[in-house]
C-alpha positions as CSV (number, residue, x, y, z in Angstrom):
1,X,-83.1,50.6,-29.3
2,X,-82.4,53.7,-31.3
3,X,-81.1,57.1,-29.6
4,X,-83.5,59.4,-31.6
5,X,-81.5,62.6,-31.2
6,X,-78.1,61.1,-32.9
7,X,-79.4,60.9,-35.8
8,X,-79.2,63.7,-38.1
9,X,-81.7,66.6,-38.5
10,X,-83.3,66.8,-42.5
11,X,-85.8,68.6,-44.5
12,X,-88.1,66.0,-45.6
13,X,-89.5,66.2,-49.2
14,X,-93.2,64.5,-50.5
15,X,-91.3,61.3,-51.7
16,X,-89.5,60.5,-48.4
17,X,-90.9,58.0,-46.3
18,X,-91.8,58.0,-42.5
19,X,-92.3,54.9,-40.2
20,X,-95.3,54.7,-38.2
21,X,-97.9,52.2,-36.6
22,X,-101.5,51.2,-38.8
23,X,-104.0,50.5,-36.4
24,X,-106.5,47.7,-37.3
25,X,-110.4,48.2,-36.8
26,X,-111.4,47.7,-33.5
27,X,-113.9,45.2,-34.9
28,X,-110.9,42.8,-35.9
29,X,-108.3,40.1,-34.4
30,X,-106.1,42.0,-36.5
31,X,-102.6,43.1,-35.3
32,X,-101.2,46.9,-35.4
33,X,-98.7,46.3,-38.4
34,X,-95.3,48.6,-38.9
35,X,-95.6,50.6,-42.2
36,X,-93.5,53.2,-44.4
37,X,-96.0,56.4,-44.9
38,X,-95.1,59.0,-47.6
39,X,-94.8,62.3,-46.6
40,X,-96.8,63.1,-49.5
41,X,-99.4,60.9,-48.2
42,X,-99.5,62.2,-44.4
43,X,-99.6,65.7,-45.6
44,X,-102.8,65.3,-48.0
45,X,-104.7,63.0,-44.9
46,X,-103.6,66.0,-42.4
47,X,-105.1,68.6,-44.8
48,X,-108.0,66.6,-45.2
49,X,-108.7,65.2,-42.1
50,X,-108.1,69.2,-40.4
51,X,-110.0,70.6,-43.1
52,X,-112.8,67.9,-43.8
53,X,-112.5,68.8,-47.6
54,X,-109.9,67.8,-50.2
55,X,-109.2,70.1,-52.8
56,X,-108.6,71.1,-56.1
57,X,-107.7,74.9,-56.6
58,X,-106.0,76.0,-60.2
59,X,-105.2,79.5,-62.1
60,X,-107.1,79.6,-65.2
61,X,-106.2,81.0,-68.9
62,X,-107.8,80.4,-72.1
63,X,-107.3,82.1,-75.7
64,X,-110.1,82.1,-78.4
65,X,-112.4,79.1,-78.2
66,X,-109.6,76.5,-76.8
67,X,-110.0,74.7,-73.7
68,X,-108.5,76.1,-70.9
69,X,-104.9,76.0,-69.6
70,X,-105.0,75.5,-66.0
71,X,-102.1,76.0,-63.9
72,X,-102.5,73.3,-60.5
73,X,-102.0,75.2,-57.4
74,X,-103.6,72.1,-55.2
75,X,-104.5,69.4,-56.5
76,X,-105.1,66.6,-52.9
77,X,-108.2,65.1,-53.8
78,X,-106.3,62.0,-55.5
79,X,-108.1,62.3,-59.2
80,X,-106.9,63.5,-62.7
81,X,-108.6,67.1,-63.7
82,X,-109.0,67.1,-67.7
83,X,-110.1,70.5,-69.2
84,X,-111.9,70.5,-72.8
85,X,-114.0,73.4,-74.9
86,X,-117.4,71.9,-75.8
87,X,-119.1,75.3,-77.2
88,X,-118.7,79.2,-77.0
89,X,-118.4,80.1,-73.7
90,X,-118.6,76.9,-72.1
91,X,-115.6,74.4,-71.0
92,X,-116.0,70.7,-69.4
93,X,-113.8,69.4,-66.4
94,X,-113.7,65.4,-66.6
95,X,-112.3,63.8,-63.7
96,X,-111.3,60.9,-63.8
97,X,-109.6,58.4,-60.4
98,X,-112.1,60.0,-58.1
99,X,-116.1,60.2,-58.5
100,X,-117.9,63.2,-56.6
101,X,-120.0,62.5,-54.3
102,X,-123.4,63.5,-54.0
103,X,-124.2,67.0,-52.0
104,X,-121.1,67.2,-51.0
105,X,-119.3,69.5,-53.4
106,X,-118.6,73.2,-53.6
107,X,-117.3,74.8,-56.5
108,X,-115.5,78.6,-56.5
109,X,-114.9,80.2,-59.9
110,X,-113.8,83.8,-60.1
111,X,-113.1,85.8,-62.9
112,X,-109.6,88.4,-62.5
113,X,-111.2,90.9,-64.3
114,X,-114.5,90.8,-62.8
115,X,-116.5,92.0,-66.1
116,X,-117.2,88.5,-67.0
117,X,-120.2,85.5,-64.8
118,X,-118.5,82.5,-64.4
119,X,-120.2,79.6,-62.6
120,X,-119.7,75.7,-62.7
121,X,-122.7,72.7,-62.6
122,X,-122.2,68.8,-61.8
123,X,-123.5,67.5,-64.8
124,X,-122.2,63.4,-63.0
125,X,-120.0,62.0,-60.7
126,X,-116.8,62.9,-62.9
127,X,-118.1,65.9,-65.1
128,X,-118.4,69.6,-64.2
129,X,-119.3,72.3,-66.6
130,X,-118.0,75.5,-66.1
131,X,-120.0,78.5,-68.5
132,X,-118.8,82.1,-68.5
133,X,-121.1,85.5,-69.4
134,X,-119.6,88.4,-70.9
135,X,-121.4,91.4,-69.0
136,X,-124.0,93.3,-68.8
137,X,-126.5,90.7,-70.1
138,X,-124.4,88.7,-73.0
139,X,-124.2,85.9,-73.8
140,X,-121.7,82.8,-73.7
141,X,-118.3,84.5,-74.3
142,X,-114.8,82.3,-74.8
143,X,-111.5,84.0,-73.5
144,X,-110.7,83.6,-70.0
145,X,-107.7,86.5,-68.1
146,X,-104.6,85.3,-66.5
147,X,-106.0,84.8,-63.0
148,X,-109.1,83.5,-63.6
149,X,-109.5,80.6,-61.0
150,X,-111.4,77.9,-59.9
151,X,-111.1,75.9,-56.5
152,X,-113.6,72.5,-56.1
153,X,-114.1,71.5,-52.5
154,X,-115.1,67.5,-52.3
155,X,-116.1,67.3,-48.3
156,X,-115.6,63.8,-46.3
């Protein structure tokens, strides 16, 4: 048996591993087996599993009619974000590893200077299209401020 306290103390990073117990379902013969759990991987169930949502939050820029350039600030929902331009004013998100599910997504756009409407749709399972207004009544405008963000919720 180990003396936990002689061991040294450490900062642990996302790809060190921790040892822990799986628990079987109770419906099963099955055994509790020993297993190595990332830290990476404890942290996104313990974010989850507190907040009942994964996440994907990212700082948006775009220049002209190019897709935009998002900067990931949190990205625990386990799936790939792709951005594209499809027409003035309007950008598509395909996702790809993860599908959404149904009623159970919320998305949060904001625009950093606040003279632009920005909203996103669930056009499928792996597709959101995100549209933004110029103001006062205009229509589809490209060009998106430093700032700009997005954050889609995906709720357990």
């Amino acid at each position: 048996m180990s003396i936990l306290q002689s061991y040294p103390l450490g900062n642990p990073t996302a790809k060190d591993y921790v040892i822990g117990t799986k628990i079987p379902p109770a419906d099963t013969d099955a055994k509790p087996t020993t297993n190595n759990f990332s830290v990476a991987s404890i942290a996104a169930f313990a974010n989850s599993y507190s907040l009942g949502y994964t996440v994907y939050t990212a700082s948006l820029i775009q220049t002209g009619a190019t897709a935009p350039v998002a900067t990931i600030l949190q990205n625990t929902t386990g799936g790939t974000f792709t951005w594209s331009y499809t027409n003035s004013g309007r950008s598509r998100i395909t996702i790809s590893g993860i599908t959404l599910p149904a009623n159970k997504v919320a998305i949060f756009l904001s625009s950093s200077t606040g003279d632009q409407g920005i909203g996103g749709i669930i056009t499928t399972a792996t597709q959101i299209d995100v549209e933004q207004f110029s103001s006062g009544g205009g229509g589809p405008a490209d060009g998106m401020s430093a700032g700009t963000s997005i954050e889609i919720r995906i709720y357990s």
